[in-house]
Structure formats: structure tokens, C-alpha cells
N, C-alpha and C positions, 0 to 999 in steps of 0.2 A: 385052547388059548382063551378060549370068550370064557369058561367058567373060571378059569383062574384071576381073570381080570375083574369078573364078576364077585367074586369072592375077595378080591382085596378091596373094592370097592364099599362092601359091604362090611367088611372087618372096619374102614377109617370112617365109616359113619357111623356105624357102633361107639367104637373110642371117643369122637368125636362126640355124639351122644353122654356118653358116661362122664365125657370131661365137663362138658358144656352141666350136666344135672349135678356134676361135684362144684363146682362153681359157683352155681345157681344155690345150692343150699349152705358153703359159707358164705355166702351173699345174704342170705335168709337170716341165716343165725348170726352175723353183723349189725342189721338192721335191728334184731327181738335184743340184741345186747342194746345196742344204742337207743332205742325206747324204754326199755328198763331204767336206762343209767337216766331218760329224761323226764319219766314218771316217778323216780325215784329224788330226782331233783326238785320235782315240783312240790315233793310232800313236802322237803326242806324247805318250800321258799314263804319265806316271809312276809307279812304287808310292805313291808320296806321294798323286799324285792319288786313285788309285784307294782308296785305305784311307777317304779322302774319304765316298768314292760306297757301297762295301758295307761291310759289316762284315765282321769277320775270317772269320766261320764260311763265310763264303760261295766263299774262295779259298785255294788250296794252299799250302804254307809255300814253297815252291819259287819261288812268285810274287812274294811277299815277302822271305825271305829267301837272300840273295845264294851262302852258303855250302853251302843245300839243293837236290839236285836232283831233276829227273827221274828215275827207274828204268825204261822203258819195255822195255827189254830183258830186266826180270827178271819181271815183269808176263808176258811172252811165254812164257817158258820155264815160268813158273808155271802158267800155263794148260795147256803141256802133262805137266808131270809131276803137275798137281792128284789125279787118280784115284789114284794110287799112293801119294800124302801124305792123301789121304784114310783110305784102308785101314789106312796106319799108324800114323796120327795119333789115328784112331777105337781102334786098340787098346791104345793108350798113355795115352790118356784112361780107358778104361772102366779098366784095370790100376792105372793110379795114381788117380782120383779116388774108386774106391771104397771104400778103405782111407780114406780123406779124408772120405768122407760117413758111412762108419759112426760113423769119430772124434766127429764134429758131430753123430750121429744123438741128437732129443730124445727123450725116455724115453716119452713116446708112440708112439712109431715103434719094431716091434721089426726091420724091415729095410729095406735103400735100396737095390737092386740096376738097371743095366742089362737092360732088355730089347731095346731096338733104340740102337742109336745109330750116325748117319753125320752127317759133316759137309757133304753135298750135291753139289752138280756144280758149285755156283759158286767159280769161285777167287777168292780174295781178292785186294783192287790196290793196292799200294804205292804212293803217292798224292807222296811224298818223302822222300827220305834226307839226310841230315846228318851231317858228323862235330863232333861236341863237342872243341872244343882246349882248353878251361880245365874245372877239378875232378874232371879224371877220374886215377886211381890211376895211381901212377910206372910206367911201363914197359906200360901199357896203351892200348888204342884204345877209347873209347865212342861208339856210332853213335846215332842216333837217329832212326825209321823211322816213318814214318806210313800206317796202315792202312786201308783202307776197305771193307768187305763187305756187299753185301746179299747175301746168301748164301739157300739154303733147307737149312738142315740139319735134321735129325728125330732126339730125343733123347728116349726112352722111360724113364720110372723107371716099374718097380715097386716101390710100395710096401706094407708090411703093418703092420697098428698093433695096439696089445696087447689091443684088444677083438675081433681076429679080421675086420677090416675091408680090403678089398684094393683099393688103388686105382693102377689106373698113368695113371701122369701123365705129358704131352706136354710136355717144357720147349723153350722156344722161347729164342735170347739174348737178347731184351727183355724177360726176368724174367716171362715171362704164363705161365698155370699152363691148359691144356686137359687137362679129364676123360677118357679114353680110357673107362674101364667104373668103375662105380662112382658115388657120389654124393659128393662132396667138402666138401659141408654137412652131412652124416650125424654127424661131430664135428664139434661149435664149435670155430673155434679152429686147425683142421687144415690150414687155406690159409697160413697166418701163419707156425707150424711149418715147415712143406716148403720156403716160400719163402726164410725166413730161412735155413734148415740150405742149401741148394744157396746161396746168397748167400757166404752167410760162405767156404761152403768152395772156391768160384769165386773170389773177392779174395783168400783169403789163399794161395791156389795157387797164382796166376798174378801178383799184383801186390807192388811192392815194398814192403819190402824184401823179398823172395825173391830167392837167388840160387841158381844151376842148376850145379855144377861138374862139366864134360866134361872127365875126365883124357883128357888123348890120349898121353900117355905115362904108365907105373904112377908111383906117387910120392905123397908126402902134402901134399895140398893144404887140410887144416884150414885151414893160417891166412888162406885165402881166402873162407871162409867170414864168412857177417855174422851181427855179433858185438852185444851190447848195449853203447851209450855211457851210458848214463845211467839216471835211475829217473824216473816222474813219479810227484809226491803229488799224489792228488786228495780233497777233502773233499766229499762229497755232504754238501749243506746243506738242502734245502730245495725245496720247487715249490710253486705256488699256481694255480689256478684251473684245475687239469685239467679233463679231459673226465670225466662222468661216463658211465659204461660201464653200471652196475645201473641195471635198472628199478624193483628197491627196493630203499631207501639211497641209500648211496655207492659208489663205486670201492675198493677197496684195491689201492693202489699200490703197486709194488716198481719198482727197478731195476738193470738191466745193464749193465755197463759195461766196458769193451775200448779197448786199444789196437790189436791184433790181436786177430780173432775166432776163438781157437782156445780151448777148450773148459777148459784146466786154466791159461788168465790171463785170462777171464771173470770179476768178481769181481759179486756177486749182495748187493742188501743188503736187509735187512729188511722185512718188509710190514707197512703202516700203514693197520690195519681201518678202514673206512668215515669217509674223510677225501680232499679236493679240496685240501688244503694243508698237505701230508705236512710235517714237519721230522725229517731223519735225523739226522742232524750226525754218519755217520761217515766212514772215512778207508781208503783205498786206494791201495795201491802198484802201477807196473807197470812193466816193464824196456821200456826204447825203442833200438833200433835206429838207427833215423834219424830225428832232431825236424824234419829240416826236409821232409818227405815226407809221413809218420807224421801221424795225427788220433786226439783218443780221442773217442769215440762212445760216448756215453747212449744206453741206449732204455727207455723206462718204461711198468709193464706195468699192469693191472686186472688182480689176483689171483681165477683161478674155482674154487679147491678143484681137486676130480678131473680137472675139464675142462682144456685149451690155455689158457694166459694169453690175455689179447685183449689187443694194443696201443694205447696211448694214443697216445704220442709217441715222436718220439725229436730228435736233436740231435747238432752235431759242432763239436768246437773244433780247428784247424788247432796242432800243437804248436811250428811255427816263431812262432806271436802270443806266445810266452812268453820272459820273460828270466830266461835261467837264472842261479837264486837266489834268486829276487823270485815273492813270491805273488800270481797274477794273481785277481781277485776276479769274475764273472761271471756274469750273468743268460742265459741261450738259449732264442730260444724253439722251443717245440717241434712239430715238423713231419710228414706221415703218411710222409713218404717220400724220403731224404735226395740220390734222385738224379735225381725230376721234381717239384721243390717248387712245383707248383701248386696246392697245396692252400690256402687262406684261409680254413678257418674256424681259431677260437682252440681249441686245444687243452692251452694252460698253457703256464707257464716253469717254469725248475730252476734251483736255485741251487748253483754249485758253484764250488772256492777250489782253484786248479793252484799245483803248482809243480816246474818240472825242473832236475833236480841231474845238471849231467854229471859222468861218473866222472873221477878224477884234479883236480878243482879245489881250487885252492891256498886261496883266500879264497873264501867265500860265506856267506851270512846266515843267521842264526840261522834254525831250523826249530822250528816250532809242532804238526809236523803229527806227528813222531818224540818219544815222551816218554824223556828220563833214560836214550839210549842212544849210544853213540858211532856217529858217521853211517855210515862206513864199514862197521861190521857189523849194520848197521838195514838199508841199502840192499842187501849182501851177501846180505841173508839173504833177501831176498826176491828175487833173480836165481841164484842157487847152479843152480834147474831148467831154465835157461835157458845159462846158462853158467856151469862151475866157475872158469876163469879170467878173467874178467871182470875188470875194473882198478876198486877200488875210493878211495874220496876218503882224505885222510890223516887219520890216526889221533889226529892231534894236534887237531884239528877236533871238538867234540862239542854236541850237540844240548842247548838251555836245558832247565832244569828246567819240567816245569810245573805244579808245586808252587808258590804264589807268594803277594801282595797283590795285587790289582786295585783302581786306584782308580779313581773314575768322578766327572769334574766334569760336573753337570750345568750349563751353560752358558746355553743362551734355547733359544726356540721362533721360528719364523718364522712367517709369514702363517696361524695359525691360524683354523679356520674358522670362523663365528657359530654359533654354542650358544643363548645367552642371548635372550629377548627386547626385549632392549634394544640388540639388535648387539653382542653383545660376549662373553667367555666366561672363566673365573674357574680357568685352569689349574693344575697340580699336575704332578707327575711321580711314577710309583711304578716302582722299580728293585726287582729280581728275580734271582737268577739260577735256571735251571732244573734243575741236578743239589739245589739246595739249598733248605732252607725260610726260609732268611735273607728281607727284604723290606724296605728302607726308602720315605721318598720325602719328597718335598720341602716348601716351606712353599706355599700359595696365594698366587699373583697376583692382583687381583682386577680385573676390567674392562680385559682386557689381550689384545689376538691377537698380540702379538710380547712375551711374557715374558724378562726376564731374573733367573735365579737364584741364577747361581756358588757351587752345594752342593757339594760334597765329601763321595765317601760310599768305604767302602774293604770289601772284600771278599775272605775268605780262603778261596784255592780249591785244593782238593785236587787235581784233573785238568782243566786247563784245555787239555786235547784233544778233550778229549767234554761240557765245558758251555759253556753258551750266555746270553748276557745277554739278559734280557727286558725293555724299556722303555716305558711306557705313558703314555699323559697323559691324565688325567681333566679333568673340568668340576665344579667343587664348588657344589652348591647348598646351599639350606637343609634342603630336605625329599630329598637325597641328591645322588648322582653318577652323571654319565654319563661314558662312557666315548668321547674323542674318536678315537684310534687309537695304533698301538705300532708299534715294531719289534724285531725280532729279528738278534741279530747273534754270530758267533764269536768266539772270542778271540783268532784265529790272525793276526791281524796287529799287534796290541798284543804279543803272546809274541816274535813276530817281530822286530818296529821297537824295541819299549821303551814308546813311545807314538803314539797317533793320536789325529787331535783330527777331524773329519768332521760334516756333515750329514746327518741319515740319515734319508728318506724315511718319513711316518708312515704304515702299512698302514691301510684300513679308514677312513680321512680324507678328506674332496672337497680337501684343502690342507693343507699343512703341514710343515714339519722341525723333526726336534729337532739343536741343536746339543748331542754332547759329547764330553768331554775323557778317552782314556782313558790312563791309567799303569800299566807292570806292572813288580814290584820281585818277582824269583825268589827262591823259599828252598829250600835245597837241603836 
């Protein structure tokens, strides 16, 4: 009885066996089908598809674009001449960039010197080449090359700072700062410095507009050189709900501001003692090279007396978003770090009013931002260090007075918020401006969240570059007034247009606009 049951036992794991290996190999030969049919698909697929399937960061231009190629041949050769473009490369670096970082060095820092510096064993790999056939200069070739290095290079600063502090610093190219000897916390402030000053002086070294002219035969090649097209005005206006930096108080805020971060078109503005919603309202010039490349960059600081400023924020506006002539009006917000914006806490907005004037335009709009000077020797006089020969605007062209009338209609209010315990809220308007003690304001609405008032009030201002309208709307009661919210605004586009009529957002309010009406009638 035991063998027969033996033996069946062993007959259904056999079978079971054979079924289970019959199984297992149309399973086999399913999978080699369906691989086939997906490496067969892929010889099919297209750039189209594939843009589909990755993102762009994932594949080479060469892949994509038809007119980029391969370099593989130069990759080779690179590899072997690397050590020797090392050697020279490393000495052409420390020679020229340190001239470069003294320039940039902050008054903290009394030196910035090279102690080691190599660029590693790794050669770099040109990943794709392209030639540019459209916007490149008459009689010229422009390439367009794409790099890729993980590289190990080792880049030694020493540095020494005015309180007799020595620290050499390991800069790596991903901007990270390793302590070699010394304590880099020992001054506040001192990480922020070092990084910025090697920042600035790394971008504006190596990236455009810079241009590099190799005479290979003697001869004078100035007018190859890049030249200023234009001016940008910028108005610092304003930021609200910064970071506060003091553990008592406030912050005092300043800021920096740059089209290029070179040390003498840096323009630096006032510091506004313990306050999270600075209003500057002034105005800055700066010669631009190329608007469609070119960004100007905010950075806004927490003022420490003796110590390193600590950064708040900073911000960048692209100068190809501007239409030259036309003042662009704009809020940015502000971010810890303009090249891995991972950062999501709020650290405040800025308020700032552009505008770019290229040189030689025939027609362009009045300017609000230049008082009672003819444009061409406004914009002149502030490029002359950058270029004596610069092409400036015509002469026949001259900037409005801004000496003037300002009339201001005040118009309605929109969805205003409940005040009242009755639902409801008994507005007013009080107008302001801030260089003056003048002050009017309207009549009460009573039980009204969308007022309308069509006042008319007029205003004579002496420098309507540097004042500012202040508009407020109250709640009138009996036993006094609350203050529902305001805003604040320039002149510089009323100076500008003639008039503007707008809704202007009430600060300080869960809801709200004010509509008004502005007119500006110039007296010369």
C-alpha cells in the first residue's frame, strides 16, 4: 500500500513539475516576445516621441537638435592633453582672477589670495556642438558648445579679515564653502561675504556679456569689444513683510542692486532702522550691455553696524520682460538663493518700477524717473565710466518737468470689508502726499462696502521723483475712527502717461480696492 501511494505521489509531483516548467517557459517566451515588440518600438521612436517620455534635462541637444552634434573625437584628444591644460589653465586662473577678487574684496576682508589651486584629473566632455546661422555678427562664426564635468578640482583661498582672523577656505564649483583651519562662525556674517565676493567675481568673469579678444595678428580691435546699448532706470519702491533678522526689534533693511556685480555699478540705498516694510522711493541708473541676456538683481540686507550685513533676500528681473520705453511696474518675491530656489519660507516682496531706454531712439515716452534734464546727457552722464563713446538718445527729446499739479479723483471703493456691527461700514478716504503736510479727504458714505465718491482733489508738487501718494480709507463712527487699510503709490506713471486711472489693492485689509483717477498737468 506505502509503494503505491508512494508512487502516486511521485507520478503528481513529476506532472506537476512538467506543468509548472511548461508554464514557466510560455511565460519566458511572452516576456522575449514582448521585449522584442519594445526594443522594436524604440528603434521606431522619434524625437517627438521621446520629448514625450523625458524631460529635456535628461537628453543631449544632439539628440534633439538636428544641427548639434557629437564631439567624440574632441572629448578624446581632451582627455589626453587634460594635464597640461590643467597646469595652464590653473595659472591663468590664479593670475587673472585675483586681481578680480581683490576688486570685489568687502571691507571686511583685508586679503583673498590663492593657496592651492588645480583643476583635477577629470577632463571635461563636450556633450554637443552647434553652429548658430541667425544673430550672430557679419563676417563671424558663433558655436555653441555644451559642457559637462564632474570634475574633482581643489581650490584653496586664503583669507584674512581686518580683525586679524585667518581662514582658508576649500571652494568647491557648487558654491559650498569647507573650513580648512579656522572657525568660519568666529564672525557673523563672514560665510555670506566670501561667498558673494567669489560669486560675483566667477559670473562676471566668465559669463556674458564678457568678451575675450585674441589679437592674432597686432592691430586695434576696440570696436570689437562690448559696448553699452542702453541705460536701465530703476525705482526702489518699497518691500513689505520681510524676514526679521534681530532678536530685538526689527530688521534694518538696505539694498543692493546690479546689473553686473562689479563693485563701482553696484548701487547701495539707504537703510531704514527697524522696519519689515521699508518704503525707499529712490531711483537708479545702470548702463546695459545686452537687455536680452542681462538681469538686474536685488539683494536686500539686515543692517549689523560693525558686523557682515546678514541677508534677507534677494530677487531677479530678466531685462528682455521690459519694453523699451514703457515703465514696467513690479512686485518680486524674495528668495534665499537665486540658483537652487528651494527655499519656501516667506521671506518678503520689493517693490520696484523699470525702465530701459536704448541708446539712439528716435520716439520714446516721457520719463518720470530723470527730473528737468535733457535724456541724452542724464543717461550720458551716468555711462561716460563705462564708455566715453557710447551713442546717446537725441537731444531733441527732453525728460517732463516734475514740477507739476497732481489731480487725484477719488472714484469708489470695491468689496470693502465689515467694520460695522451691523454688516456694514461708513467709508471716507484721506489723501496724503508724503514729501508734504498738505492732507485732504473725502465726504462719508454711510452703510456702504462699495462706495462711490467722484471727489476731486488737486495737488502741487515740487518733485514728483521722490514723492509718493499716500491713500487711506477709514470707518467713521461716532465715538471715533478705524482705520480700514491704504495704499501707497509713485507718481512715476501719472508723470509718465499724463494719467492713469487703476484699482489699487488696500494694504492692511482682509478685502478691498480703491478706485482712482490720476492727472498730472507739468509746470515748468
Amino acid at each position: 500500500m506505502s509503494f503505491f501511494s508512494g508512487m502516486i505521489i511521485g507520478m503528481s509531483i513529476g506532472i506537476g513539475m512538467i506543468v509548472a516548467y511548461a508554464r514557466y517557459q510560455n511565460l519566458r517566451s511572452s516576456r522575449r516576445s514582448k521585449l522584442a515588440y519594445t526594443v522594436a518600438a524604440f528603434a521606431r521612436m522619434t524625437v517627438e516621441d521621446s520629448r514625450k517620455l523625458l524631460p529635456a534635462e535628461f537628453y543631449p541637444s544632439w539628440v534633439v537638435f538636428s544641427q548639434s552634434q557629437k564631439v567624440t573625437w574632441l572629448n578624446l584628444q581632451l582627455e589626453k592633453i587634460w594635464p597640461y591644460v590643467d597646469e595652464a589653465a590653473s595659472e591663468v586662473i590664479r593670475s587673472s582672477v585675483e586681481p578680480i577678487l581683490e576688486q570685489y574684496r568687502p571691507a571686511i576682508l583685508s586679503s583673498l589670495k590663492f593657496s592651492k589651486l588645480t583643476l583635477g584629473t577629470v577632463a571635461p566632455q563636450f556633450t554637443g556642438i552647434s553652429i548658430l546661422e541667425e544673430g550672430g555678427e557679419p563676417g563671424s562664426v558663433t558655436m555653441e558648445m555644451e559642457m559637462q564635468w564632474d570634475g574633482n578640482p581643489n581650490i584653496v583661498l586664503d583669507i584674512n579679515t581686518r580683525v586679524g582672523v585667518a581662514l582658508p577656505i576649500q571652494k568647491k564649483l557648487d558654491f559650498t564653502l569647507k573650513v580648512i583651519g579656522g572657525e568660519l562662525s568666529a564672525i557673523p556674517g563672514i560665510s555670506d561675504a566670501i561667498e558673494e565676493t567669489i560669486r560675483d567675481a566667477i559670473e562676471d568673469s566668465i559669463m556674458w556679456p564678457v568678451r575675450k579678444i585674441v589679437a592674432i595678428v597686432p592691430g586695434d580691435y576696440s570696436d570689437l569689444e562690448v559696448k553699452p546699448v542702453g541705460t536701465l532706470e530703476v525705482k526702489l519702491v518699497q518691500a513689505k513683510e520681510l524676514t526679521n533678522k534681530d532678536v530685538i526689534g526689527k530688521s534694518d533693511p538696505f539694498a543692493v542692486l546690479f546689473v553686473r556685480p562689479l563693485r563701482d555699478r553696484m548701487k547701495t540705498s539707504k537703510t531704514i532702522d527697524n522696519q519689515l516694510n521699508p518704503v525707499w522711493n529712490e531711483h537708479f541708473e545702470f548702463p546695459v550691455e545686452d537687455p536680452l541676456t542681462q538681469h538686474l538683481t536685488i539683494r536686500i540686507f539686515d543692517d549689523e553696524g560693525v558686523q557682515a550685513a546678514e541677508l534677507i533676500g534677494c530677487a531677479q528681473v530678466a531685462l528682455r520682460q521690459l519694453e523699451p520705453g514703457k515703465v514696467k511696474d513690479v512686485w518680486l518675491k524674495l528668495v534665499k538663493d537665486l540658483e537652487i530656489q528651494r527655499d519656501t519660507k516667506n521671506r518678503g516682496r520689493v517693490h520696484l518700477e523699470l525702465l530701459y531706454c536704448p541708446y539712439g531712439t528716435k520716439s520714446r515716452s516721457k520719463s518720470a524717473f530723470s527730473p528737468d534734464i535733457e535724456l541724452d546727457k542724464g543717461i550720458k552722464a551716468g555711462t561716460n565710466e563705462a564708455n566715453d563713446n557710447a551713442p546717446t538718445i537725441s537731444t531733441s527729446q527732453k525728460a517732463v518737468s516734475t514740477r507739476g499739479v497732481l489731480t487725484v479723483i477719488v472714484v469708489a471703493a470695491e468689496n470693502l470689508p465689515v467694520v460695522d456691527l451691523m454688516g456694514k461700514a461708513d467709508p471716507f478716504v484721506v489723501l496724503k502726499m508724503k514729501k508734504s503736510d498738505k492732507k485732504v479727504k473725502t465726504k462719508v458714505i454711510y452703510e456702504n462696502l462699495n462706495p462711490v465718491w467722484n471727489q476731486t482733489f488737486d495737488f502741487l508738487i515740487e518733485d514728483a521723483l521722490h514723492d509718493m501718494l499716500i491713500a487711506e480709507v477709514w470707518d467713521h463712527d461716532t465715538f471715533g475712527k478705524e482705520k480700514i487699510g491704504s495704499c501707497l503709490m509713485t507718481l512715476t506713471r501719472v508723470v509718465s502717461e499724463g494719467q492713469v486711472q487703476e484699482s489699487f489693492p488696500l494694504d492692511g485689509a482682509k478685502s478691498g480696492k480703491l478706485v482712482l483717477h490720476l492727472k498730472w498737468k507739468p509746470q515748468i
